[in-house]
N, C-alpha and C positions, 0 to 999 in steps of 0.2 A: 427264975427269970425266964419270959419268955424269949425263945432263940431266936434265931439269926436265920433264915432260909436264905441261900442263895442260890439263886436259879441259872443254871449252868447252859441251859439249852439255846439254840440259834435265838437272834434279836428280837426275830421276828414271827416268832411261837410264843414267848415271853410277853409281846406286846398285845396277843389276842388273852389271851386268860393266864393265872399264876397262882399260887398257893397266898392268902393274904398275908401282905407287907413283906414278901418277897423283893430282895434285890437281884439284880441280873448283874451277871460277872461271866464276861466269854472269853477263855483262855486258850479257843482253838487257834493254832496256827501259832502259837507263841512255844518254841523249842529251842532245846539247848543244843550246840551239836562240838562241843569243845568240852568237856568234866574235868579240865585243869584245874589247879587251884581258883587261879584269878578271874576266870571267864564264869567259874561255877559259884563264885562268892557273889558276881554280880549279879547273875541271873539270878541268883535266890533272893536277894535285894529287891529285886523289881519285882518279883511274884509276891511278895511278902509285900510291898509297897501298893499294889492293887488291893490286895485284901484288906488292907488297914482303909481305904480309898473307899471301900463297899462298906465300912462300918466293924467289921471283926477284932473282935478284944478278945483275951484269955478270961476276961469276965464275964462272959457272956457262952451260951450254947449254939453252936452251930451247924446247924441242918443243909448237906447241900443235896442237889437232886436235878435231876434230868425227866426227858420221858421214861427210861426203864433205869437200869442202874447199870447203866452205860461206860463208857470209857471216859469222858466228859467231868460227871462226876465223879467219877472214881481219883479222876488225878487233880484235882481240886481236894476229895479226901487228903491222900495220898499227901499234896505237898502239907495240908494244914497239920497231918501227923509230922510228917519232914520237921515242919516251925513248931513241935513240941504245944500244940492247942490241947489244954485240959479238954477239953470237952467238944469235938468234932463228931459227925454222924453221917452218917449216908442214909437217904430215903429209899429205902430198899422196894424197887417195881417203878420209883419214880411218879412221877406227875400222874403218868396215864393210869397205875394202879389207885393213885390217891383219888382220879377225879370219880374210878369206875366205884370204887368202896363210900364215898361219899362225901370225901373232904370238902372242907367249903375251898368255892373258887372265886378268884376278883377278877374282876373284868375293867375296862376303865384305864383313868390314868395310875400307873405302878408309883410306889411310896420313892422317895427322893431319898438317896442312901447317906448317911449323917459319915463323914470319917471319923477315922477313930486314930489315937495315936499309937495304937501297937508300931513296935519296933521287933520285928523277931531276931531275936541273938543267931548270928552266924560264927558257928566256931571253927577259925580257919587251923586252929591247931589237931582238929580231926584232920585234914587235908593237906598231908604231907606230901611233896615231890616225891618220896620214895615210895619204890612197886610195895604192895601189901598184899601178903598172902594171903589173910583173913583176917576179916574184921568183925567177926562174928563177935569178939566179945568186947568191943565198942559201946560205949551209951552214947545215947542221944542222937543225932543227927547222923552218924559214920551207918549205924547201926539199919540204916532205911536206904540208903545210898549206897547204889555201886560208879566208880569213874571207872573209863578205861583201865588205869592201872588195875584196878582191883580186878576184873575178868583176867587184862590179862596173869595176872597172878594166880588164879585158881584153876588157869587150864591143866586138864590132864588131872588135876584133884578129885579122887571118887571121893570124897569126904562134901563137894559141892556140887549141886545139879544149875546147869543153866538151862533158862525154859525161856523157846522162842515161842512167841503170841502172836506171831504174824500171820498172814496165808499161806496156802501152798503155793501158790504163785510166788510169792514171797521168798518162802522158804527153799525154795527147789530153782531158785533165781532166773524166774520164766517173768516175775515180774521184777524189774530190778530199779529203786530208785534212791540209787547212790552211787560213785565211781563205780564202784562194783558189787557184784551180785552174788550171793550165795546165804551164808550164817557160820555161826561163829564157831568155831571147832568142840564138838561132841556133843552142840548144844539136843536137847529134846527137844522137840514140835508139840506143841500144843495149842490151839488158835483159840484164843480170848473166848471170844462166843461159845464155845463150850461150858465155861462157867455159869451161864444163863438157863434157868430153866425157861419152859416156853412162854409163862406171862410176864418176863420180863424180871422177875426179880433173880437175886442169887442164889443158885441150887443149894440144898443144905448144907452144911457140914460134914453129915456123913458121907455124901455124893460127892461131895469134891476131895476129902480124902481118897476115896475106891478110884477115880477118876485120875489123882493125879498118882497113888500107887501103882494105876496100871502103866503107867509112864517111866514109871522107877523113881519120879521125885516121892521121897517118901520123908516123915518128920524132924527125923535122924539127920536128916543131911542139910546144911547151909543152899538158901537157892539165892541163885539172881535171876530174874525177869529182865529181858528184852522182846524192842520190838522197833519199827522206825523210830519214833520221836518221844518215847517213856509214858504214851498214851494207854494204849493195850498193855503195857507192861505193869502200869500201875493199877489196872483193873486184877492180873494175876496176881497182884502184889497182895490184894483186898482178899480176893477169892483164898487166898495162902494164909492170911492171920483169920479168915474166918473157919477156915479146917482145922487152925489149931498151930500151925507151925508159929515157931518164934524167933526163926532165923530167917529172916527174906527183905532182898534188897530189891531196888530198882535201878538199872543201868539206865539212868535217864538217855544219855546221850545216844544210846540203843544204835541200831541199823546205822544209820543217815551219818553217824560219827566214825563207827568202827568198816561200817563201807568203804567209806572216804579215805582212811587211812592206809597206805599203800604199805606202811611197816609192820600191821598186824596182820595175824595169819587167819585165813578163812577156810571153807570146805565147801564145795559144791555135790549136791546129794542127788539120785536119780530116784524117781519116782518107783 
């Protein structure tokens, strides 16, 4: 069956050229900042409700892409993994690799997106009130997801590595944008854009194993990914099952949630 392109990138890149019968679906700016049960059941409600709204069925294949293989698409991957989609993909280099190799491009008015009736099952019985110390051996949706609880439940755990994807401004709380400023206690530094080699696609496998061993995340150990708003987070998240690990979550609620909260604990780090 031919797939499903969805084009991730700003409106108004999408409206001058696009992969043909590409639909546009822009989820910038749309975050979670509460990973409770109830606030998390519903945001994934409404992320899964867009998607069915662009045409997305578990029948079908689904291509999504950016200009490079950006953080954009990544977390558009990311959630369609989250909703359990047979068959999801990332265009790896994105648009700008597809137009230089020679993909065909449409110009013009873009295809009118057909919905579709997917409903993705949300299982609130993964999402218990109670702190959990690991949920590594979760299926299905626990299994991709970290909430607050769960970080804080794995602090101080070497059995778990948390890998912050923010900047150093970011990380070293010079630029701060939540109550407060710093990262999460014993997290690693790692910033997103590292995962990229320079034309834009994702460095291999074996480069981003070397890459994140020199960090100490290494296969062995359970990770979760943050970063502000589960964006970057969920590009390490990609970069991590394409090196091979099989334990990696995303703190969607990242930064801008665990900031916020003045009862978890933080660490401020000097350059």
């Amino acid at each position: 069956m031919t797939p499903l392109y969805l084009d991730l990138r700003p409106a108004e890149q999408f409206a001058v050229s696009r992969i043909p019968g590409a639909v546009h679906l822009d989820l910038w700016g749309v975050s979670l900042i509460d990973t409770s049960e109830a606030p998390l059941r519903a945001f994934m409600w409404m992320i899964g409700h867009l998607f069915a709204l662009r045409g997305v069925s578990p029948d079908r294949p689904v291509i999504v892409y950016e200009s490079n293989s950006g953080l954009r698409a990544a977390r558009a991957l990311w959630f369609l993994e989250y909703f359990e989609h047979p068959d999801a993909q990332l265009l790896d280099g994105g648009f700008d690799v597809w137009e230089k190799e020679g993909g065909a491009v449409e110009t013009g008015n873009p295809a009118t997106p057909v919905a579709s009736n997917w409903e993705p099952r949300l299982r609130s019985s993964e999402f218990g009130s109670e702190a959990a110390a690991d949920r590594s051996s979760y299926g299905g949706q626990a299994s991709k997801i970290a909430t607050w609880r769960d970080v804080l439940g794995v602090l101080g755990d070497a059995r778990t590595a948390i890998v912050d994807t923010r900047s150093d401004g970011e990380y070293y709380a010079e630029n701060v944008r939540a109550k407060r400023g710093g990262a999460i206690p014993g997290a690693v530094h790692l910033e997103w854009t590292n995962n990229l080699a320079p034309d834009g696609r994702f460095k291999t496998p074996d480069e981003l194993r070397a890459m994140y061993a020199a960090a100490g995340v290494t296969s062995d150990r359970a990770v979760i990914t943050y970063c502000q708003g589960g964006y970057r987070a969920a590009h390490a998240y990609l970069a991590l099952r394409r090196a091979g690990f099989e334990n990696v979550r995303n703190y969607t609620g990242s930064w801008k949630e665990w900031g916020d909260r003045e009862d978890l604990p933080l660490e401020r780090r000097s350059r």
